[in-house]
Every structure is written in C-alpha cells, then in structure tokens.
N, C-alpha and C positions, 0 to 999 in steps of 0.2 A: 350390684347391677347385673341385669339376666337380659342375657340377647332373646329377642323371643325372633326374629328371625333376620337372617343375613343375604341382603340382596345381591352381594358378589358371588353371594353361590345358588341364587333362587333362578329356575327359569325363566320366569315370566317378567315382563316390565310391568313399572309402576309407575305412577303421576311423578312422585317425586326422582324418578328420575329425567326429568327432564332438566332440570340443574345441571347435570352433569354436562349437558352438551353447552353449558354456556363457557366461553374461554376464561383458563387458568383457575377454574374450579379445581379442588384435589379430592374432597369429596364429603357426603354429609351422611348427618344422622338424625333420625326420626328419635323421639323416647318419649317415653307416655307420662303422666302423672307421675306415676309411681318409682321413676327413674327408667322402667326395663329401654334397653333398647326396640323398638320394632322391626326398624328398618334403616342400613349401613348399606355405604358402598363407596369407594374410592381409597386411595393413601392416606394416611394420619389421622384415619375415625378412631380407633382406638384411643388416642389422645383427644380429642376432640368428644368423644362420647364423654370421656371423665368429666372435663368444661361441661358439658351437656347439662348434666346431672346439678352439678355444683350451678350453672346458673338460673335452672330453675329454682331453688333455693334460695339465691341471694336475690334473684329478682323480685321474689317477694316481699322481702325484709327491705327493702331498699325501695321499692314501691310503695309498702305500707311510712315509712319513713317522713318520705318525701310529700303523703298524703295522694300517691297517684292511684287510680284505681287499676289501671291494666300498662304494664310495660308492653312497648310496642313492639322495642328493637335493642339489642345490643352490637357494638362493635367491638369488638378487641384486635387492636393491632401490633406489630411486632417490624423488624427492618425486614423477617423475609415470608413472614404471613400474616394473614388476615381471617377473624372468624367473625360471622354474622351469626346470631342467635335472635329468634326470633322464637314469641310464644305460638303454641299453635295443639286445639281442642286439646286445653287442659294438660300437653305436654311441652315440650319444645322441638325446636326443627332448628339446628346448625350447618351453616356452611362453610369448609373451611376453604381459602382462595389461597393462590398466591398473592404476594404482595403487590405485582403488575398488575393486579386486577382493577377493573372499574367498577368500584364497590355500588356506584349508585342502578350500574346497568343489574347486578346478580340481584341488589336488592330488589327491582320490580320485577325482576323473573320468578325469584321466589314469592314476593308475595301475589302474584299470577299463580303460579305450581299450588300455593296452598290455599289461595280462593276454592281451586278448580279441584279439590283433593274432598 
C-alpha cells in the first residue's frame, strides 16, 4: 500500500475534506483502485486505510456472490467505533466515526462530498 499523498500535511483543502467538519468524525481515507492511498487525514487512518484496501477486495467477491453488480455501502461497527466504506471512481472512500455518531447524518454528507468530488 503507497500513500501517494497525505492531507495532514498538504496545504491546500480538498472536497473531501468536508467530512471532517461533520460531528464525531475521527477521520477518512481516499484510495484508488489499486489500493494506493490518495488522500488521509484525521486519527485512526492508518488503520482504517488497511480495512480500506481489504474492503475493496472483499466487496467484490461478496458482490459478485450475491449476483449484485455495484456495492453501494459498507458499515462495520464496534462498541466504540464506526466505519463507513463506500465505493467511489473505481477506488474507495472510508469514514471512520465515533461510535456516538449518527451514521445516517455522515452518510448523506458523504455521499454529498463524493457526488461533488
């Protein structure tokens, strides 16, 4: 897995960071097809990048499976977090929450953030 670049240390903002301003977000990761990461920023991506990777992967097998053609959404939850993984052009896009979060408010911000991306 290759970071190709890290928005905690980039000057400029980005679309996707607008996630970051929605409450008990900790933080997300962009990664392309091919695993790289693009685009990080917040606490616990480094863990969340690895899920990244791996649920691109499984989402396919698990779509081809089920006979679905495009996975829309993944949720993985835990007692004290929350990850949203959503596919997005050919890579995926992860957010990780606290577990306080209202999963349903981050998910139409994201999928807002990555219409408009």
């Amino acid at each position: 897995m290759n970071v190709v670049s890290n928005s905690t240390y980039s000057m400029g903002n980005t679309i996707y960071q607008q996630v970051m301003q929605a409450p008990n977000v900790l933080g997300y990761v962009l990664c392309s097809e091919s695993g790289d990461i693009i685009e990080q920023e917040g606490s616990e991506v480094s863990v969340l990048a690895t899920v990244l990777v791996y649920f691109q992967q499984v989402a396919g097998l698990i779509g081809d499976s089920f006979g679905l053609e495009d996975l829309q959404e993944a949720q993985i939850q835990s007692k004290s977090l929350t990850v949203l993984c959503v596919p997005h052009k050919g890579g995926s896009f992860g957010v990780i929450l606290s577990s306080r979060t209202k999963i349903n408010e981050v998910t139409t911000l994201v999928r807002q953030v990555l219409a408009a991306a």
